[in-house]
RODO-324595 format. One record per residue: residue number from 1; residue in one letter; x, y, z of N, C-alpha, C, CB in turn. Coordinates in Angstrom, 1 decimal, padded with zeros to 4 digits. Glycine has a CB too. Example, Ala and Ser with C-alpha at 12.3 -4.5 7.8 and 13.67 -1.06 7.14 Angstrom:
- resi; resn; nX; nY; nZ; caX; caY; caZ; cX; cY; cZ; cbX; cbY; cbZ
- 1; A; 013.2; -005.7; 007.8; 012.3; -004.5; 007.8; 013.2; -003.3; 007.8; 011.3; -004.5; 009.0 .
- 2; S; 012.8; -002.2; 007.1; 013.7; -001.1; 007.1; 012.9; 000.0; 007.9; 014.1; -000.6; 005.7 .
***
This chain:
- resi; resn; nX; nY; nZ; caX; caY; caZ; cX; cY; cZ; cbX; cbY; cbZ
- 1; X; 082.6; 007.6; -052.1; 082.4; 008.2; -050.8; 083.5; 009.2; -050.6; 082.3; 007.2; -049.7 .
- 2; X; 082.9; 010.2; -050.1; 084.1; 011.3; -049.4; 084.6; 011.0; -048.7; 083.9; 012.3; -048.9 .
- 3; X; 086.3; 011.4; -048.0; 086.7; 010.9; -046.9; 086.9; 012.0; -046.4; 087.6; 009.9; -046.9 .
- 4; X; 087.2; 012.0; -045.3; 087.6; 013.5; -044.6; 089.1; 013.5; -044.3; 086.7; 013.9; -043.2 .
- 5; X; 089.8; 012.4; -044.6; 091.4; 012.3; -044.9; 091.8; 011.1; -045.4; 092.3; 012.4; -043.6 .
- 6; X; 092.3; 010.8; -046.3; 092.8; 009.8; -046.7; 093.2; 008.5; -046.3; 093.4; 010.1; -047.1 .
- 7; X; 092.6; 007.6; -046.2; 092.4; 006.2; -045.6; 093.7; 005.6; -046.4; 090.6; 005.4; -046.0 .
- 8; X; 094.1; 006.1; -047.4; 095.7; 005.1; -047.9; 096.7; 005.7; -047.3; 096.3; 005.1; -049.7 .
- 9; X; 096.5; 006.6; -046.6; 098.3; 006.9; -045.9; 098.3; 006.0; -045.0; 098.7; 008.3; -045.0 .
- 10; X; 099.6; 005.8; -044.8; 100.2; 004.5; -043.7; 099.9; 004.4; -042.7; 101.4; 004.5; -043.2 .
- 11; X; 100.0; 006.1; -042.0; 099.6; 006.3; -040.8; 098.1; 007.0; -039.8; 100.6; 006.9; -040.7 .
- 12; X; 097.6; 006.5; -041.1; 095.8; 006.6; -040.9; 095.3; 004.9; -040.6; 094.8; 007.4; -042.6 .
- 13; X; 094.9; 004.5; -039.6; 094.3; 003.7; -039.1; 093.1; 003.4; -039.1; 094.5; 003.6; -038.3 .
- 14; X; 091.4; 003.0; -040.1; 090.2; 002.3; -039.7; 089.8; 001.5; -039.5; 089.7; 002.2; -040.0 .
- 15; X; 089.1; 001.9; -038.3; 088.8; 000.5; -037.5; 086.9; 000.2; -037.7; 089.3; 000.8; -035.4 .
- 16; X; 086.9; -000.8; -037.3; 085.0; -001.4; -037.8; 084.3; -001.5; -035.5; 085.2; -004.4; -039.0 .
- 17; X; 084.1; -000.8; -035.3; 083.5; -000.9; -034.3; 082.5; -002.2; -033.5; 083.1; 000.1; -034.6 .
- 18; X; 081.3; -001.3; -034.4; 079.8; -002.3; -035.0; 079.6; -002.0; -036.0; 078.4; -002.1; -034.4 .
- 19; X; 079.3; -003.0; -037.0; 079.0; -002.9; -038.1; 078.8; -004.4; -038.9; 080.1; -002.1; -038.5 .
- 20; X; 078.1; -004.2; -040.2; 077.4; -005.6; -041.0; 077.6; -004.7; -041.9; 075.7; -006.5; -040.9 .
- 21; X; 077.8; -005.7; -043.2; 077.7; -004.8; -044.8; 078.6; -003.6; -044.8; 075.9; -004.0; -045.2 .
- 22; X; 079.5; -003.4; -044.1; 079.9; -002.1; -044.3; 079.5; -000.6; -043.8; 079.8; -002.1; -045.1 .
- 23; X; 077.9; -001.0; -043.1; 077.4; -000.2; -042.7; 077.7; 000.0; -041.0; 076.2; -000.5; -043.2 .
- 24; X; 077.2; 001.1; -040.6; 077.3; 000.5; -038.7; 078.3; 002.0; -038.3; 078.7; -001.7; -038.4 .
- 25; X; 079.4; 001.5; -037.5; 080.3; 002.8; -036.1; 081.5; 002.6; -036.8; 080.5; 002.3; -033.9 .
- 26; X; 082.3; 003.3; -037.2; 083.9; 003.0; -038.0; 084.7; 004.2; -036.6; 084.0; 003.8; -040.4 .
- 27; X; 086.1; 004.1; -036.8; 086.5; 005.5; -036.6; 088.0; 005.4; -037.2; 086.4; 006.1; -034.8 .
- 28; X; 088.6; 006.8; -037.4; 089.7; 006.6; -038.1; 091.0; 007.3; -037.3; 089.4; 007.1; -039.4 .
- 29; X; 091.9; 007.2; -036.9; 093.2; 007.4; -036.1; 093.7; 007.9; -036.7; 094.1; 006.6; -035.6 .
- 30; X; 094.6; 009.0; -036.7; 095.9; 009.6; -037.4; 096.6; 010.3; -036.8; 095.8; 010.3; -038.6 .
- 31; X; 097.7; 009.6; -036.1; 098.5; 009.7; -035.1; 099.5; 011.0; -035.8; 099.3; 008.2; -034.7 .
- 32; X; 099.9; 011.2; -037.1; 100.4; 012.1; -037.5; 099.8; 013.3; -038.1; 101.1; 011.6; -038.2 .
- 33; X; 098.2; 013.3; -037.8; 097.7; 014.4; -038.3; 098.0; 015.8; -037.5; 096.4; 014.2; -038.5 .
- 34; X; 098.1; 016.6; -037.7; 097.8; 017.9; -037.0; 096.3; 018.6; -037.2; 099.0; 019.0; -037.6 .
- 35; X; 095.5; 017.8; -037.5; 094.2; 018.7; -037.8; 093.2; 017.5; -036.6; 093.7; 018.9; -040.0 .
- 36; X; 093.5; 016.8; -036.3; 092.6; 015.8; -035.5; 093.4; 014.4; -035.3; 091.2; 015.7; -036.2 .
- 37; X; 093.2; 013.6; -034.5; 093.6; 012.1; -034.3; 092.3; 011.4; -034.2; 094.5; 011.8; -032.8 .
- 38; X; 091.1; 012.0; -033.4; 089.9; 010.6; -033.5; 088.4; 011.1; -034.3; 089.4; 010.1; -031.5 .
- 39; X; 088.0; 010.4; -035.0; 087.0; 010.2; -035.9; 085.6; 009.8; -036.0; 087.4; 009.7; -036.6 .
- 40; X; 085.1; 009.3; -035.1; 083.7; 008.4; -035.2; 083.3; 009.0; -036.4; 082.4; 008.6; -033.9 .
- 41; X; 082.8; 007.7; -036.5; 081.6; 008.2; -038.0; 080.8; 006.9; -038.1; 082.4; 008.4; -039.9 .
- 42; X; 079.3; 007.2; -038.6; 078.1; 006.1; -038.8; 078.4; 006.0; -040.3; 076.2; 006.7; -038.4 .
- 43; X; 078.5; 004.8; -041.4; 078.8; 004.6; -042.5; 076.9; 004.0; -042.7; 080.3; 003.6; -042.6 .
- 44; X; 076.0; 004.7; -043.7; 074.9; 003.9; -044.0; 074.7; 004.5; -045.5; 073.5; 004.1; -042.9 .
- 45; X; 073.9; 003.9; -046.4; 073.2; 003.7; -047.2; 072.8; 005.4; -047.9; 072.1; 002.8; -046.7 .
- 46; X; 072.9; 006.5; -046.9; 072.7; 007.9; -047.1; 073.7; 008.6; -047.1; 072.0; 008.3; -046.2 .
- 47; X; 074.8; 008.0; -046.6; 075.7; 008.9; -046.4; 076.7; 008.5; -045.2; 075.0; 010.1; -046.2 .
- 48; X; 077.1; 009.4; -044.7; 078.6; 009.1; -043.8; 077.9; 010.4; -042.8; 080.6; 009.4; -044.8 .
- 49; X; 077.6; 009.7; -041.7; 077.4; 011.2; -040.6; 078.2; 011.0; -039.6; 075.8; 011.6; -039.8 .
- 50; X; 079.2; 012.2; -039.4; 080.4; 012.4; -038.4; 079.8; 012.5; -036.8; 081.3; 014.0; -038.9 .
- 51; X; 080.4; 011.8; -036.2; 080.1; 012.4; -034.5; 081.6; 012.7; -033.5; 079.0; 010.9; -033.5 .
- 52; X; 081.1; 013.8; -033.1; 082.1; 014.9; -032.3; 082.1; 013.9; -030.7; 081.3; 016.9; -032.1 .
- 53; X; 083.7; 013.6; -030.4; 083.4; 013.4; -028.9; 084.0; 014.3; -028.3; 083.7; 012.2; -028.3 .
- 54; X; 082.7; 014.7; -027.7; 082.7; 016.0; -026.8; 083.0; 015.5; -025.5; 081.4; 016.7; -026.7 .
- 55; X; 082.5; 014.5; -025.1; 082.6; 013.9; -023.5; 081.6; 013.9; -022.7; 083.5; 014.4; -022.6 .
- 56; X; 080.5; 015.1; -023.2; 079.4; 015.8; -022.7; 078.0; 015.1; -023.4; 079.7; 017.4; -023.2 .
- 57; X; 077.3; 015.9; -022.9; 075.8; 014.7; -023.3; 075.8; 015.5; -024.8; 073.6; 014.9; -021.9 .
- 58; X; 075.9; 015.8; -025.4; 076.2; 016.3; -027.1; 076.4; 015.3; -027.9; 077.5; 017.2; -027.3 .
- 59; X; 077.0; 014.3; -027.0; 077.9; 013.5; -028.3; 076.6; 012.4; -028.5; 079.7; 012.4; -027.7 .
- 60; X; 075.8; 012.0; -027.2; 074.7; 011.1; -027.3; 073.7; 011.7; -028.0; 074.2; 010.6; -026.1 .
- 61; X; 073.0; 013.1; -028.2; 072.7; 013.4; -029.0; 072.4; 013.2; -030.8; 073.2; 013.8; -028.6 .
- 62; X; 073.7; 013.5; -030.5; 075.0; 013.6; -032.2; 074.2; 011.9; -032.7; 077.9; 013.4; -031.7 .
- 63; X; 074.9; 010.9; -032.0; 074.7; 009.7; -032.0; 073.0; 008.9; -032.3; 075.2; 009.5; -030.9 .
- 64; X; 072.3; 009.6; -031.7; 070.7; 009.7; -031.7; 070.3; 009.8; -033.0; 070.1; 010.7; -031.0 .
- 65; X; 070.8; 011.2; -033.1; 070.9; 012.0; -035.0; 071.4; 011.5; -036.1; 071.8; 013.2; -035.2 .
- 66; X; 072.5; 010.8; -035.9; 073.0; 009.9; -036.5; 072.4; 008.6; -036.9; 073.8; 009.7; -036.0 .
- 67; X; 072.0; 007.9; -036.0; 070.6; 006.6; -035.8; 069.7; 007.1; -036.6; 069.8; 006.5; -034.2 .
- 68; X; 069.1; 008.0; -036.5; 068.2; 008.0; -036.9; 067.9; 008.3; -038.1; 067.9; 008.4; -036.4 .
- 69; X; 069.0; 009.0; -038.8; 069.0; 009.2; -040.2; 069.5; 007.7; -040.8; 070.0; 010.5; -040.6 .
- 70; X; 070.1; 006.8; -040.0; 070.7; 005.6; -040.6; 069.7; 004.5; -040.3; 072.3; 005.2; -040.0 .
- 71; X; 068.8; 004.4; -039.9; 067.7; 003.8; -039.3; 067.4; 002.3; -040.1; 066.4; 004.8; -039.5 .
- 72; X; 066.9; 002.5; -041.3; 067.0; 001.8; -042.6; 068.1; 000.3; -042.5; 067.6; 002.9; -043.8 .
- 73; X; 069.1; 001.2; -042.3; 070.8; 000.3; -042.7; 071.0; -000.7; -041.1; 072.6; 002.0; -042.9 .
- 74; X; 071.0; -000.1; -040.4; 070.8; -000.6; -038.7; 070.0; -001.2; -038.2; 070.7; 000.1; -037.9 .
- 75; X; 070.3; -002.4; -037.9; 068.8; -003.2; -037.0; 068.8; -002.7; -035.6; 069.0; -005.2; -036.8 .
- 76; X; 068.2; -003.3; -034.6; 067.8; -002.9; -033.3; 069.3; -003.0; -032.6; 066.5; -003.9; -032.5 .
- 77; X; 069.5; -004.6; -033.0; 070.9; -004.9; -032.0; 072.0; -004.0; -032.0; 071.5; -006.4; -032.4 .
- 78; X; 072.2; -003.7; -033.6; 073.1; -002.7; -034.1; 073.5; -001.3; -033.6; 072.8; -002.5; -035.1 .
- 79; X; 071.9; -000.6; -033.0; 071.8; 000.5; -033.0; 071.8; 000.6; -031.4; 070.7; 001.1; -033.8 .
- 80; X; 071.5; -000.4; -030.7; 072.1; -000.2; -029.5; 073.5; -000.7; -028.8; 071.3; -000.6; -028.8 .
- 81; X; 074.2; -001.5; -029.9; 075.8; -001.3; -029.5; 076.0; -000.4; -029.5; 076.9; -001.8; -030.2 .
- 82; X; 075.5; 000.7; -030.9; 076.6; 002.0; -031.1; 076.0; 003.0; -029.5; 076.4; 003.1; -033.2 .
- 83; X; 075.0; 002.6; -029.3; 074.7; 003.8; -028.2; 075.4; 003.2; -027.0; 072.8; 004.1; -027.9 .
- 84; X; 075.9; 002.4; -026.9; 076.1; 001.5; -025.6; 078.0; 002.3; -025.8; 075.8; -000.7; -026.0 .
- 85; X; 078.5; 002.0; -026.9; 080.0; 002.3; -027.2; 080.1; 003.8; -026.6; 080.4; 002.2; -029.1 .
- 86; X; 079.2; 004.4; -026.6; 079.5; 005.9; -026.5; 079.0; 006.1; -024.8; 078.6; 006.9; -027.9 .
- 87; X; 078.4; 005.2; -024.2; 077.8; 005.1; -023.0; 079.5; 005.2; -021.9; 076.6; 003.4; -022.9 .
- 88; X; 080.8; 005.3; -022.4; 082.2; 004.8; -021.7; 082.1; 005.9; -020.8; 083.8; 004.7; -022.6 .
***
């Protein structure tokens, strides 16, 4: 899998949100980056699809899009934590 920053530096942090198998809501911290600090991402069976928080109804969107390409990998219960997590 690609990462979009390296998960072995010290000061990169991933966390498991919702998730089974590996699959599910991850996001990654990096308090020392200069290019970003927060990360959502859906981890499934297709791939790794990134979601932007915007704050705005975009991000539920994003999230929908996300679902739905991961559909397969996600059961019902699963797919409405992650929409619930982003409901803050």
């Amino acid at each position: 899998m690609d990462w979009y920053v390296d998960v072995r530096r010290p000061d990169v942090c991933l966390h498991k949100l919702v998730s089974q198998n590996n699959f599910g809501l991850f996001y990654i911290i990096s308090p020392l980056s200069s290019h970003w600090t927060t990360c959502y991402f859906i981890n499934g069976s297709r791939g790794v699809s990134v979601i932007r928080w915007t704050g705005a109804g975009q991000t539920e969107k994003d999230v929908r899009k996300a679902l739905d390409r991961h559909r397969e990998d996600l059961g019902a219960t699963q797919a409405d934590s992650i929409l619930h997590y982003f409901d803050k």
